[in-house]
Every structure is written in C-alpha cells, then in structure tokens.
KEKE-3310 file (N, C-alpha, C; in steps of 0.2 Angstrom, whole numbers, plus 5000, padded with zeros to 4 digits):
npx = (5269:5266:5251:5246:5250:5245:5233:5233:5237:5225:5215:5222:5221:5209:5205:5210:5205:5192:5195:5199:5187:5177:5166:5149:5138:5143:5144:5135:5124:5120:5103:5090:5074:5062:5046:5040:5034:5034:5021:5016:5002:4991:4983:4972:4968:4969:4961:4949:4949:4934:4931:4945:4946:4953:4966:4982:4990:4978:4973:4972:4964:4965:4959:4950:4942:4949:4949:4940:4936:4930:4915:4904:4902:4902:4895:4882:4886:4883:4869:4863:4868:4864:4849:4850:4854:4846:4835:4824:4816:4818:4822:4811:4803:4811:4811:4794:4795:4802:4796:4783:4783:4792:4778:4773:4781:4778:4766:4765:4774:4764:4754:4760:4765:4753:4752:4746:4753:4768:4784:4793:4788:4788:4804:4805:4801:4807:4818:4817:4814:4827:4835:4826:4832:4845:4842:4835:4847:4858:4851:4851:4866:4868:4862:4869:4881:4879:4877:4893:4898:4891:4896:4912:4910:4905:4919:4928:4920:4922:4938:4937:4935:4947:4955:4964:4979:4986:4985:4990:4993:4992:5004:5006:4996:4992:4984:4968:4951:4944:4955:4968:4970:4986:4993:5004:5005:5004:4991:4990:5002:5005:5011:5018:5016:5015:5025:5038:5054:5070:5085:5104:5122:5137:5153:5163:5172:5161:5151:5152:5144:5132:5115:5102:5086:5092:5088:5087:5089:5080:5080:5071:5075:5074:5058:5052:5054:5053:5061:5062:5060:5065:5070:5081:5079:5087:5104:5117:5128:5137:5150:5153:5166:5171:5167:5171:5160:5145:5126:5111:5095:5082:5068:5053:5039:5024:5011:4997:5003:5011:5023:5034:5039:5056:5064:5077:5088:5094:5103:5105:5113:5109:5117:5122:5118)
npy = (4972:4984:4982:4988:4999:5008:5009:5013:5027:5030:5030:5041:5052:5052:5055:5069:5075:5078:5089:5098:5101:5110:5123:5120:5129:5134:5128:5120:5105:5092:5085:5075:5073:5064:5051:5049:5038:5022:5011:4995:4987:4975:4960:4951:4937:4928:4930:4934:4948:4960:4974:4989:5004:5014:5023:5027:5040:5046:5054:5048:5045:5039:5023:5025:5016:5004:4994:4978:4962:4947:4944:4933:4924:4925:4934:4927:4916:4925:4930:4917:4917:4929:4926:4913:4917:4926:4922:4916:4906:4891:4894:4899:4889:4878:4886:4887:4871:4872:4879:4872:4860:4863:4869:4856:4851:4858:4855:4842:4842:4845:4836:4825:4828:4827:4816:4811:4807:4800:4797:4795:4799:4813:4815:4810:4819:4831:4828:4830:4843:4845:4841:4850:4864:4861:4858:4871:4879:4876:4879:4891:4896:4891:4899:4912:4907:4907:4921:4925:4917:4923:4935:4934:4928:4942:4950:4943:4945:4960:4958:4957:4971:4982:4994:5007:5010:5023:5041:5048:5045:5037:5026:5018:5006:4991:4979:4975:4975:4959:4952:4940:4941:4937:4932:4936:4945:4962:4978:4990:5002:5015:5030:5040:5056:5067:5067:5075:5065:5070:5066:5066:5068:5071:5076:5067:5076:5084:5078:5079:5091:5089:5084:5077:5086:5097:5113:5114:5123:5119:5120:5117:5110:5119:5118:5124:5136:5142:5142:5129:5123:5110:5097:5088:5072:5059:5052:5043:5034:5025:5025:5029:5022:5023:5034:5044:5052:5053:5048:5057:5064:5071:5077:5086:5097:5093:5098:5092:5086:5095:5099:5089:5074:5064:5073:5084:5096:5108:5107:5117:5122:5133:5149:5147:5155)
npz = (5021:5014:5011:5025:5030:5018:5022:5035:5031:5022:5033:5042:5034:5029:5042:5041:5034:5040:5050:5041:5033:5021:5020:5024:5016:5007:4996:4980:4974:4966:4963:4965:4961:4969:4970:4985:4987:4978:4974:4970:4967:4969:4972:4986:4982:4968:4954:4941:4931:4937:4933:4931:4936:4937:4925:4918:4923:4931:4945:4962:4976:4995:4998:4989:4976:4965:4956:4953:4958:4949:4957:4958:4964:4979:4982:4979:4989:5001:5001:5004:5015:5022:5024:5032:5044:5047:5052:5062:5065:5069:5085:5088:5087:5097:5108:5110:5112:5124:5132:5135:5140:5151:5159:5159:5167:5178:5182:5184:5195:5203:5204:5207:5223:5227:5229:5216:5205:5199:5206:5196:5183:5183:5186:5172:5166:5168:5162:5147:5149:5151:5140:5129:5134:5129:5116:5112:5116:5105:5094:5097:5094:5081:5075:5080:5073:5059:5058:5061:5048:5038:5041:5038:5025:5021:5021:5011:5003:4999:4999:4986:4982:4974:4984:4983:4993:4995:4996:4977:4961:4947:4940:4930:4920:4922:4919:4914:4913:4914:4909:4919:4935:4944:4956:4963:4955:4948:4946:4943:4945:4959:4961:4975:4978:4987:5003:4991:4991:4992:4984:4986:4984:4994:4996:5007:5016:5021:5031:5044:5047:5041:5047:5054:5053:5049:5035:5021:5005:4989:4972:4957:4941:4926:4918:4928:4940:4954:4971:4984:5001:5009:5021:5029:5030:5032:5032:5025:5034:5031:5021:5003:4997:4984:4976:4987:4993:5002:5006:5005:5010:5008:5014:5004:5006:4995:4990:4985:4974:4966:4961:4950:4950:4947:4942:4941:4951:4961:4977:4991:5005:5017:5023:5039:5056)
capx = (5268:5263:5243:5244:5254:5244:5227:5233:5237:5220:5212:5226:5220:5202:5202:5212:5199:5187:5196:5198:5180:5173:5158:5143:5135:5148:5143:5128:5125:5116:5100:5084:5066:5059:5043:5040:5034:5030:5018:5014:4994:4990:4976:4974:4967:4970:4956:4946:4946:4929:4931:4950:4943:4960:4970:4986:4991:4973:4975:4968:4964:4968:4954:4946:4940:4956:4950:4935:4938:4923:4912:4896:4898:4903:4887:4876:4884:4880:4863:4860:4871:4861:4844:4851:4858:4839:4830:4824:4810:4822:4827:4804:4800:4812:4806:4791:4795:4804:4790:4777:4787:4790:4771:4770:4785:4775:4758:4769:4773:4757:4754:4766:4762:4745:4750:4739:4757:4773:4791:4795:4786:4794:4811:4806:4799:4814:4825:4811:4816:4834:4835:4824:4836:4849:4840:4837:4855:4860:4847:4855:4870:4867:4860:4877:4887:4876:4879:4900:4900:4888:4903:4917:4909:4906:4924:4931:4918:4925:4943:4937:4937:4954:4957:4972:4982:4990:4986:4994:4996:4993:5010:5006:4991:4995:4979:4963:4945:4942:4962:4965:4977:4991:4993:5010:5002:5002:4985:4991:5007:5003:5016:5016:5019:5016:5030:5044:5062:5076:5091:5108:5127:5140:5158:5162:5173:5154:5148:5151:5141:5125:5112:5093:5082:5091:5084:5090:5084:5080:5079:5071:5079:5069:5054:5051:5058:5054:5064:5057:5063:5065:5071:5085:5078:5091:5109:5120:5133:5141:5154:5156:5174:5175:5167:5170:5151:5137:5121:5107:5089:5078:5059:5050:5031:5021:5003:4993:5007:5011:5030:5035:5043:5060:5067:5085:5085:5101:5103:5110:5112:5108:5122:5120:5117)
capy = (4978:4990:4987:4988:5007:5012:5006:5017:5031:5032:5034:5048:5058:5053:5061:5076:5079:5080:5093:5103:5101:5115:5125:5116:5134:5137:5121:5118:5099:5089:5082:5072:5075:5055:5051:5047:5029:5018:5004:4989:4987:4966:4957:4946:4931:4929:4928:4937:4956:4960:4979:4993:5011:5020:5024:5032:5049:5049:5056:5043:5046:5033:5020:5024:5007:5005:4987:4975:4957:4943:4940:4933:4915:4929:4937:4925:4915:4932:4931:4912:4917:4932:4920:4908:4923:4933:4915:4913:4898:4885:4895:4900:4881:4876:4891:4886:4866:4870:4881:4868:4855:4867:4869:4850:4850:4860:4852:4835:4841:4845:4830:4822:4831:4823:4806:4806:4805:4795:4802:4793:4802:4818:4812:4809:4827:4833:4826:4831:4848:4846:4841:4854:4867:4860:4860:4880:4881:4875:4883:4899:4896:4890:4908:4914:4904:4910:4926:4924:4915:4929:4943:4930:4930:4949:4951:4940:4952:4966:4957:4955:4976:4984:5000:5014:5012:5029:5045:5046:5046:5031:5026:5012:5001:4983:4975:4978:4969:4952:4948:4936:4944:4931:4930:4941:4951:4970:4979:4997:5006:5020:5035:5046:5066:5071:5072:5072:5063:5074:5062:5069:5066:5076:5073:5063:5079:5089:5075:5082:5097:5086:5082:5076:5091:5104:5115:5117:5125:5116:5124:5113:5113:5122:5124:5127:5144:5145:5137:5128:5123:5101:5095:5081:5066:5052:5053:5038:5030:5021:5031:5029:5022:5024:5042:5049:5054:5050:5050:5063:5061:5076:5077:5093:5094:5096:5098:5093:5086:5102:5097:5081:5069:5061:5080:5086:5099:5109:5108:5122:5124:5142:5149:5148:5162)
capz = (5025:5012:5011:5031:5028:5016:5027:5041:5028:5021:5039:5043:5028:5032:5048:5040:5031:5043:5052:5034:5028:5017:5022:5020:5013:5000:4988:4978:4975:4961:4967:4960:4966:4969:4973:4992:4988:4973:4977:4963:4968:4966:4973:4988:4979:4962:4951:4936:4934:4933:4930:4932:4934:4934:4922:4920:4926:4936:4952:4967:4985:5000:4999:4981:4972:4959:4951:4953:4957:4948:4964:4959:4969:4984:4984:4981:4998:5004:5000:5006:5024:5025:5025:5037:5048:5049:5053:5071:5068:5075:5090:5089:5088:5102:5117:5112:5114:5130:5140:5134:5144:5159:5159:5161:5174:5184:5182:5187:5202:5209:5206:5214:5230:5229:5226:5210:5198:5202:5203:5190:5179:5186:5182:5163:5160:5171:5157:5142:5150:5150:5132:5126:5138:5126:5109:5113:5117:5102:5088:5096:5095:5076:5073:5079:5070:5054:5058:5060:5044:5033:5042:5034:5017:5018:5021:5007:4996:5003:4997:4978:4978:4977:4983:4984:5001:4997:4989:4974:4954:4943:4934:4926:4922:4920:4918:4910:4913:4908:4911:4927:4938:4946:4965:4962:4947:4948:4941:4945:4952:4962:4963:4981:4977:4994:5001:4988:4991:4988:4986:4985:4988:4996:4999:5015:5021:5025:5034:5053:5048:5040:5054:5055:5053:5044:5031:5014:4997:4981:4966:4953:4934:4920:4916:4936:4942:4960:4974:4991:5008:5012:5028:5029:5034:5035:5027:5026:5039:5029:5014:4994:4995:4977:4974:4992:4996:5005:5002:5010:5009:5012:5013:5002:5005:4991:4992:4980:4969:4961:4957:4947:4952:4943:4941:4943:4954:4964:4983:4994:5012:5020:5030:5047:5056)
cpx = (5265:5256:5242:5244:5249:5234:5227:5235:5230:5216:5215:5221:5211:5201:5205:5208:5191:5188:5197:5192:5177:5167:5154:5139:5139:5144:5136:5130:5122:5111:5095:5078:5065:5053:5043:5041:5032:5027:5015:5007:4991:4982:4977:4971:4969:4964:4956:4944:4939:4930:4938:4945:4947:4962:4977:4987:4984:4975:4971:4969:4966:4962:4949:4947:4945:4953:4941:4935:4929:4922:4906:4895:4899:4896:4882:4878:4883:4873:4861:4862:4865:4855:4844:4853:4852:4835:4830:4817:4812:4821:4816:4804:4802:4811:4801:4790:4797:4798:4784:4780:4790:4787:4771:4776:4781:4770:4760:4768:4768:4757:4754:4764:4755:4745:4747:4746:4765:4780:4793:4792:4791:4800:4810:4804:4806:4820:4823:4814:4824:4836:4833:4829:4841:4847:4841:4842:4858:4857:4851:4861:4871:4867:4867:4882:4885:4881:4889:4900:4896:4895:4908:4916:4909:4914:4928:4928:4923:4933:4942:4938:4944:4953:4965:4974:4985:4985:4991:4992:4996:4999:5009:4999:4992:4991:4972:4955:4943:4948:4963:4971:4981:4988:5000:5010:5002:4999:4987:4998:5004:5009:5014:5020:5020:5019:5036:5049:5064:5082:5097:5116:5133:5144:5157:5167:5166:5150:5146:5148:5132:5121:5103:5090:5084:5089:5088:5085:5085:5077:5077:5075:5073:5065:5053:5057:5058:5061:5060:5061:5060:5070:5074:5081:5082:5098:5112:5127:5137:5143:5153:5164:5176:5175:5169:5166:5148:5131:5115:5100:5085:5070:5055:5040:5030:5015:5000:4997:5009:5018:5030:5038:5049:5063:5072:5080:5094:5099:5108:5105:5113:5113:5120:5122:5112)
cpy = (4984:4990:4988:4998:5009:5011:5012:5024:5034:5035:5039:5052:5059:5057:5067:5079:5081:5087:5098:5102:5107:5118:5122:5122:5136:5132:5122:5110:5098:5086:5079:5071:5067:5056:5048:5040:5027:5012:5000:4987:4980:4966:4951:4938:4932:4926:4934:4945:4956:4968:4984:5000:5014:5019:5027:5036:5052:5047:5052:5044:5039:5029:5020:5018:5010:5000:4982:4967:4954:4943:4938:4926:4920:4931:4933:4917:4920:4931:4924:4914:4923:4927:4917:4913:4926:4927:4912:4909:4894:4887:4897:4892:4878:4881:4889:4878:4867:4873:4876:4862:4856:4868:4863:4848:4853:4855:4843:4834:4841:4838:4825:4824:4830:4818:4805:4803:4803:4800:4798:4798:4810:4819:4814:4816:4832:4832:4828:4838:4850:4845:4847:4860:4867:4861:4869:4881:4882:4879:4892:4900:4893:4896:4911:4913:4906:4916:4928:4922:4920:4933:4939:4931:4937:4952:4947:4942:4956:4965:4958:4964:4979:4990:5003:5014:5019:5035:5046:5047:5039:5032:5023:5007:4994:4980:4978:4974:4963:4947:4945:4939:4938:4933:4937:4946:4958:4972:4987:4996:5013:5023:5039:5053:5069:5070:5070:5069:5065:5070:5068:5065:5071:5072:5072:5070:5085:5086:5077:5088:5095:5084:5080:5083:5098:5105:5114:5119:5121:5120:5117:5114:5115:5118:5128:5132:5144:5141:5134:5123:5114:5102:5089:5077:5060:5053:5047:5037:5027:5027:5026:5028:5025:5034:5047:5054:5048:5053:5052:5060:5066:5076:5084:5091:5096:5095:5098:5088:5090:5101:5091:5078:5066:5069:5082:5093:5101:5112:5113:5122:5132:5142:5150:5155:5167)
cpz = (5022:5011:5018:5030:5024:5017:5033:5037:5024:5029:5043:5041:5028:5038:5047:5038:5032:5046:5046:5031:5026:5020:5020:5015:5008:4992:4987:4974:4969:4965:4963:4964:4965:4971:4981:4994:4980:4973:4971:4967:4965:4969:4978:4986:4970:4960:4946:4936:4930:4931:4934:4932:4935:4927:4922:4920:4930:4941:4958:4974:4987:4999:4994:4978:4965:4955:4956:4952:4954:4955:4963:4964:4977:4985:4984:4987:5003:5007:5005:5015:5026:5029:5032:5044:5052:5050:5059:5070:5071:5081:5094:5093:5098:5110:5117:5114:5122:5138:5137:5140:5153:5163:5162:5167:5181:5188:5186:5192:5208:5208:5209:5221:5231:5229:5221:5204:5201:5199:5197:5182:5179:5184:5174:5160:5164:5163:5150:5142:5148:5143:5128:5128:5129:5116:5107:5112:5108:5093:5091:5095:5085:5071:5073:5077:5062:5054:5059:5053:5038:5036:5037:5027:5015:5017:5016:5002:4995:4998:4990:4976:4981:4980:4983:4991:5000:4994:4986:4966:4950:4939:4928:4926:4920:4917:4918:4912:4910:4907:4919:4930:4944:4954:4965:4957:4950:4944:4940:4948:4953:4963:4969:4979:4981:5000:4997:4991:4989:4990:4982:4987:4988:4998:5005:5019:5023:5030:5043:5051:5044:5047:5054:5056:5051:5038:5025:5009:4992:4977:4959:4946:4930:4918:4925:4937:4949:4964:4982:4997:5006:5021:5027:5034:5038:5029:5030:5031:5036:5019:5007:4994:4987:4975:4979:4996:5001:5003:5007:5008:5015:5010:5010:5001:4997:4989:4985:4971:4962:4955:4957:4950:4949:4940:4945:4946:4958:4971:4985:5001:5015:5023:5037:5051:5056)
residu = (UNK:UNK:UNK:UNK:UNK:UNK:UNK:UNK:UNK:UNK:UNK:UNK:UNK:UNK:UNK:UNK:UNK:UNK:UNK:UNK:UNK:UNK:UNK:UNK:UNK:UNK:UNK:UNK:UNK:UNK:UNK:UNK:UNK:UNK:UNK:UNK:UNK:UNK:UNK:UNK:UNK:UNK:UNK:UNK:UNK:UNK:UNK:UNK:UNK:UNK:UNK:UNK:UNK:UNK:UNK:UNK:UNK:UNK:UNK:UNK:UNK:UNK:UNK:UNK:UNK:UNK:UNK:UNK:UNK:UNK:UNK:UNK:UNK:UNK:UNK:UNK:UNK:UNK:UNK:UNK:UNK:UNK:UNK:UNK:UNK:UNK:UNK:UNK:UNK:UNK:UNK:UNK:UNK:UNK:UNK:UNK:UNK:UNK:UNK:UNK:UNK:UNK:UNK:UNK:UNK:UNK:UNK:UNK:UNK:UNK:UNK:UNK:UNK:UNK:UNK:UNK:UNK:UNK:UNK:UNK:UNK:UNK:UNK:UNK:UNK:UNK:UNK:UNK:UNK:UNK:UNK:UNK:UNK:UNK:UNK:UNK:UNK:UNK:UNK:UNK:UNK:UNK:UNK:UNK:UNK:UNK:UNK:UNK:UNK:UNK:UNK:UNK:UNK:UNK:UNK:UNK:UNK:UNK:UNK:UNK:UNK:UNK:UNK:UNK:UNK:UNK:UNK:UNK:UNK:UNK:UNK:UNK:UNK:UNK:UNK:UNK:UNK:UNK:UNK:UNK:UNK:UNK:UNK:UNK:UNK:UNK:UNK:UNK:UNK:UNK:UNK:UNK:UNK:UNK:UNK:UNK:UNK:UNK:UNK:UNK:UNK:UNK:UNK:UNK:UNK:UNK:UNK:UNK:UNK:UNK:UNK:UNK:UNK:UNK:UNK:UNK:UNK:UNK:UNK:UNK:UNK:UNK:UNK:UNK:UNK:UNK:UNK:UNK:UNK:UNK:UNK:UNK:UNK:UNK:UNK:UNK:UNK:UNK:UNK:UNK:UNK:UNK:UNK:UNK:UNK:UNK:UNK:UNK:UNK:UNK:UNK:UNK:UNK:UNK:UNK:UNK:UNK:UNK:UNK:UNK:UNK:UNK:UNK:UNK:UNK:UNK:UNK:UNK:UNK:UNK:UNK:UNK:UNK)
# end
C-alpha cells in the first residue's frame, strides 16, 4: 500500500504546485544559444572526390557548389547522347521513304481506274506504305527516347556536384580531393545561424504560464553586451521527474550570423502588462 500512498501524494503536491507557481517574470534561467540545424553533407552515389571548395568557418549560401564528384564517363555519355539526341537523318531518310511510296500509291491508283495496273499491285504499295508509316513512327520515337536518356545522364551529372541545402557556416570538413567519399560518408557539416535555438529549463511549477509565441529576452554571456528578443517555439509535454523541469525552445533571429552559436546566455520573461 505504501508505493500506491505515496503515488497519490506526489500528484497531490504536483497539482499544489501549480496552483502556487512563482511568477514567470521574477526568475532568470540558464540558457544556451544552438544552432537552428546541423546537417552532415554526403553524396548521393559514392565515388571519387574530384575537387572540396569549402573550408572551415567559410560562410555558404543555399545551393553553392561545396564538393566535386569525378565525372568524366558522365560527360562524355553526355557528349555521345547529346549526338544521338540532335540527329534527324533516320527520321530525314524515313519521310522521305514514306512520301516516295505515297507518290507511287497515287500513281497506282490511277492506274487501276484504267485498267492498265491490277489491284494486287495496289495492295502491295498499300502495305510498302504502311511499313514506311511505321518505320517513321519509330525513328521519331528513337529521337525521343534519345532525348529522355541525354536528360537522365544530365541529371546524374548534375548528382556528382554537391551543393549547400541551407545557408550556413562550415563546421567541419571531412574530406579533401582525391579521397573517395562512402555512400554514408560526410564531406562537410554545415551549421544554420539564422535563426538561433534558445534551449532552456524551467521548473514544472511555471509551466501553466509558458505558451507558444511569447517573448522573452536573452542576454548573451561576455564578451557580448547587448540583449535581444526570441519567441518560444515549443516546450515540453512531458516533465523531468528527476530535476522537476521542462524544457523550452525559443527561436532568436539573427541575421547574417552575427551571434555564435554554442554560448551561454540568461533567459527572462518581461512582466506582463
């Protein structure tokens, strides 16, 4: 009976304590600036790097070339698709098999409506016709399928160069030119500055006055002086049995990546009002 007693004695004291919970504007909290995102930067096939143009701590836009896979068997089925792609003799030869054939289906028929040429004949350039119809068909159709498999090779070019999905911050560079990067290999991590993460935790009695979208002020730790406004994104649902927290998660812009990342930093809620 006594872990039951003392099961229903903590959720007593648990909901006393919501009904006595401290001013959220009295407290200042410990907090730590994060970056937004850190993303490890691979490669969709694995192969040969032929050239890295980051480094670490250079600053990279969204879609800047990071790495350089080898492609020279890429290019030059490039080169032979293109060929085959921009080469209308076949589809030349067969129009003009098919209107020479046309020509004599005509010539045929008069014929026939003279009596001078037998329907049998007729029939055979009928079908001479119908062949050539289908030769046509198919040298176009040849071209279009050219043209599909030159886009396919240009797009598995396209795959050998990396780029940056984010803006961002080189952290780390894994791999250098001339090393062969795995299937699961990281050649770059990329760190997001804009907008920080401001993680924090606050006893579980503050909880009923936390909410999606309000303000607070962060004050960085030395050397930074000023202080700047975030906005709570998402706080936890679920408590810290052991510490009696939860854990907050506020979003601070910051343009240009002015402020660091991985910096202590002291959170406070404005009073209301």
């Amino acid at each position: 009976m006594r872990p039951a007693f003392l099961f229903v004695t903590a959720v007593f004291c648990a909901t006393a304590s919501f009904g006595q919970a401290q001013t959220l504007s009295e407290e200042a909290f410990d907090c730590v600036m994060d970056p937004a995102d850190i993303i490890e930067v691979g490669a969709p096939v694995a192969n040969l790097l032929e050239d890295v143009t980051m480094r670490r701590g250079m600053t990279v836009s969204k879609g800047q070339v990071i790495a350089q896979l080898e492609s020279s068997v890429e290019r030059a089925t490039i080169g032979l698709l293109e060929t085959r792609a921009n080469n209308d003799v076949a589809i030349q030869a067969q129009t003009a098999r098919r209107d020479l054939i046309q020509i004599q289906q005509e010539r045929i028929k008069t014929l026939v409506e003279r009596n001078v040429a037998s329907a049998d004949q007729l029939q055979e350039v009928d079908a001479e016709l119908v062949t050539a119809d289908a030769l046509l068909a198919q040298a176009i159709l040849d071209k279009e399928i050219a043209g599909q498999e030159l886009a396919r090779a240009q797009q598995q070019l396209e795959q050998r160069t990396i780029k940056s999905p984010i803006d961002g911050v080189i952290l780390t560079k894994n791999l250098s030119a001339g090393e062969f990067v795995a299937s699961n290999g990281t050649i770059v991590s990329i760190v997001q500055l804009d907008p920080l993460l401001i993680e924090a935790f606050l006893p579980v009695e503050l909880y009923p006055q936390i909410s999606n979208g309000q303000i607070a002020t962060i004050a960085p730790a030395a050397p930074i002086t000023n202080s700047f406004q975030a906005t709570v994104i998402a706080f936890d649902q679920v408590f810290d049995a052991a510490s009696g927290t939860f854990g907050v998660a506020l979003e601070l812009p910051n343009p240009g990546g002015a402020l660091p990342a991985g910096h202590r930093c002291i959170l406070t809620f404005p009073t209301a009002g």
